[in-house]
C-alpha positions, 0 to 999 in steps of 0.5 A: 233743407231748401238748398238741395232744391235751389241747387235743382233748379239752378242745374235745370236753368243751365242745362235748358240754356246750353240745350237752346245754344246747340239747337241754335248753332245746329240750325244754322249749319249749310244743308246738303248741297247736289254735289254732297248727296241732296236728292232733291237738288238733283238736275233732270233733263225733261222726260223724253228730250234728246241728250245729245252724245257729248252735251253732258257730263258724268259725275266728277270725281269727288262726288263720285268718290262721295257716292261710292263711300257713304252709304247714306247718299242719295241722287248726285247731280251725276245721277248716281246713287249708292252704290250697295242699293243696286248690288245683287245679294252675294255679289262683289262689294268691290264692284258694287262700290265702283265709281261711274267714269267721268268726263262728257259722254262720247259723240261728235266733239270727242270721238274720231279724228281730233280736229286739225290733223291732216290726212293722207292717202293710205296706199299700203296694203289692206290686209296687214301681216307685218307685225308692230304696223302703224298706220297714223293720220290717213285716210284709207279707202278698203276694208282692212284685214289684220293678221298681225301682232300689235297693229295700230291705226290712229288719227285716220279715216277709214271708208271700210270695215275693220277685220280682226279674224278671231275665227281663224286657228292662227289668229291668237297672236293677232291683236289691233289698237284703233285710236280716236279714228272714225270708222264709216262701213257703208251699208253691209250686212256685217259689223263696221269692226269685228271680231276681237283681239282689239282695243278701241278708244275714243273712235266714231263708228258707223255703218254696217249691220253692227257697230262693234262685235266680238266673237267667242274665240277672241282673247279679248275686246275692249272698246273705251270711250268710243260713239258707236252709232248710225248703223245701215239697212236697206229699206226692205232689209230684214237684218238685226241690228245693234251698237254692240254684239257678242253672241258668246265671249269672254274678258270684254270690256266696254267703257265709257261709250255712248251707244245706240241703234238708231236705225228706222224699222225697215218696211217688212218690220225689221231694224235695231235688236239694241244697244249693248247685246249679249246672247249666249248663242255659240259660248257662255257670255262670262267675264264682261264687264260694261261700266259708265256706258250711255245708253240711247233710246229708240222705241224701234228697238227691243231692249236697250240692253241684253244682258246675256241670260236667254233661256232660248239660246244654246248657251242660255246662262251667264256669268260674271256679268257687271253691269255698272254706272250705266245711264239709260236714255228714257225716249218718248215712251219712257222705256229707252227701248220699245218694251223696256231697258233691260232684259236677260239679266240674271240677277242670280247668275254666278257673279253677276253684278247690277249696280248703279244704273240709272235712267238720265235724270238720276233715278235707278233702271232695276234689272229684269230678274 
């Protein structure tokens, strides 16, 4: 009768024992490190200190990859977050899930004429019509007017504005490639490059009333890695100012770039509207696509971002907007912008798409709704 009993306790022993042993080798397992999605070993930067264009890197692959396939993850050293926790309800799982683009954000050292090429002056003409034109390594002293197919202008310098028409009825065909150039407009009441047809990667633009602006009749915009910057007013002027404008458009897409309205308010209290600015003011805003983008602060400006939605404008709602991967700078007054980040995203708006955004020391920028 007793070795039922014995058997017990001799069962209750063994399973204490192997209970001990997991625990044991449980404890000693690594924890998670920043790269693999610990929080708290996240990297910040002091609230309100500069982070210059250039100085920091985005999230390298693999901890991008890792943010983007475990939902669990927190804060990568990145400042990434999952990427479901900032998707819209109803909006594309696929672009939720989109990594942020790595590599230093744009600026001074990456942006431009690369280092060691050696400029000539450009004597062709200012206003291109023959199609396939290259223009490489020149410094060219104009504004220069496109209307052409499959223009390209590379490692030059230009002293002027840049002008793809868009308006014009014969313009469809018309397309300019500007590659790690540096565009320097001066002080003008119109963008430093306009309006549309036009790839731009790794180029440093400055000047004029605008960095880059894209109209509503052009076919396509993309502007990639790029430092769009240091925009001009006169002292009393009463201009709008911005790094990025579309006041109504279609497929455009802006990649990786640092941006920012660092324009002082002028003396009649006129200066920077924002950053990244979209107004429905002769189109919808649709179809537009701004991922990986370094956003930096001024509290002279508005917003940091508009997203599109404005109930004032002709054009009020918009559609198929994703903002993805940005990283907001927090400023002095911890708003990046003079009364906050972001405004005019419609959370509800068909399409739309917010996610993954974040301020610089990784914690997450929420939508206006």
């Amino acid at each position: 009768m007793r070795r039922p009993r014995i058997w017990l306790i001799a069962a209750l022993v063994v399973g204490i024992a192997l209970t001990t042993v997991y625990v044991a080798d449980w404890v000693r397992q690594p924890r998670p490190t920043a790269a693999s999605g610990d929080a708290s070993a996240t990297t910040t930067q002091a609230p309100g200190s500069a982070l210059m264009p250039g100085a920091i890197a985005s999230a390298s692959a693999s901890s991008s990859t890792s943010a983007s396939t475990s939902a669990s993850a927190s804060a990568s050293a990145s400042g990434s977050k999952p990427a479901s926790a900032g998707a819209s309800a109803g909006n594309s799982t696929e672009a939720a899930a989109s990594p942020r683009i790595g590599g230093a954000w744009p600026g001074p050292g990456n942006t431009g004429v690369p280092s060691g090429t050696q400029l000539t002056t450009y004597t062709g003409p200012c206003t291109i019509t023959k199609a396939g034109t290259v223009i490489d390594a020149k410094t060219i002293n104009c504004d220069l007017n496109v209307k052409a197919a499959n223009v390209t202008v590379k490692r030059s310098k230009i002293n002027g504005g840049v002008l793809v028409d868009t308006d014009l009825s014969d313009s469809r065909g018309w397309f300019l490639t500007l590659a790690d150039s540096e565009v320097d407009a001066g002080l003008r009441q119109n963008a430093a490059v306009s309006y549309g047809n036009m790839t731009i990667v790794r180029s440093n633009i400055h000047g004029g009333q605008t960095s880059v602006q894209c109209g509503e009749h052009a076919l396509s915009c993309t502007v990639q890695d790029s430092w769009l910057h240091g925009q001009r007013i006169p002292s009393d002027g009463n201009w709008h100012l911005g790094g990025f404008l579309s006041n109504g458009g279609r497929n455009i897409r802006i990649k990786h770039n640092t941006i920012v309205c660092d324009a002082p308010v002028t003396s009649v209290g006129e200066g920077c509207t924002g950053d990244l600015n979209l107004f429905g003011d002769f189109a919808v805003i649709s179809d537009v696509i701004a991922d990986s983008n370094f956003l930096g602060a001024n509290t002279a400006s508005s917003y940091c971002l508009y997203a599109g939605d404005t109930t004032s404008k002709p054009y009020p709602r918009a559609n198929n907007v994703h903002i993805i991967n940005n990283v907001f700078q927090i400023g002095t007054n911890r708003k990046c912008g003079g009364y906050g980040p972001v405004s005019g995203f419609n959370t509800n708006g068909t399409g739309n798409v917010w996610s993954n955004n974040t301020w610089e020391d990784g914690t997450p920028v929420k939508p206006e709704n």
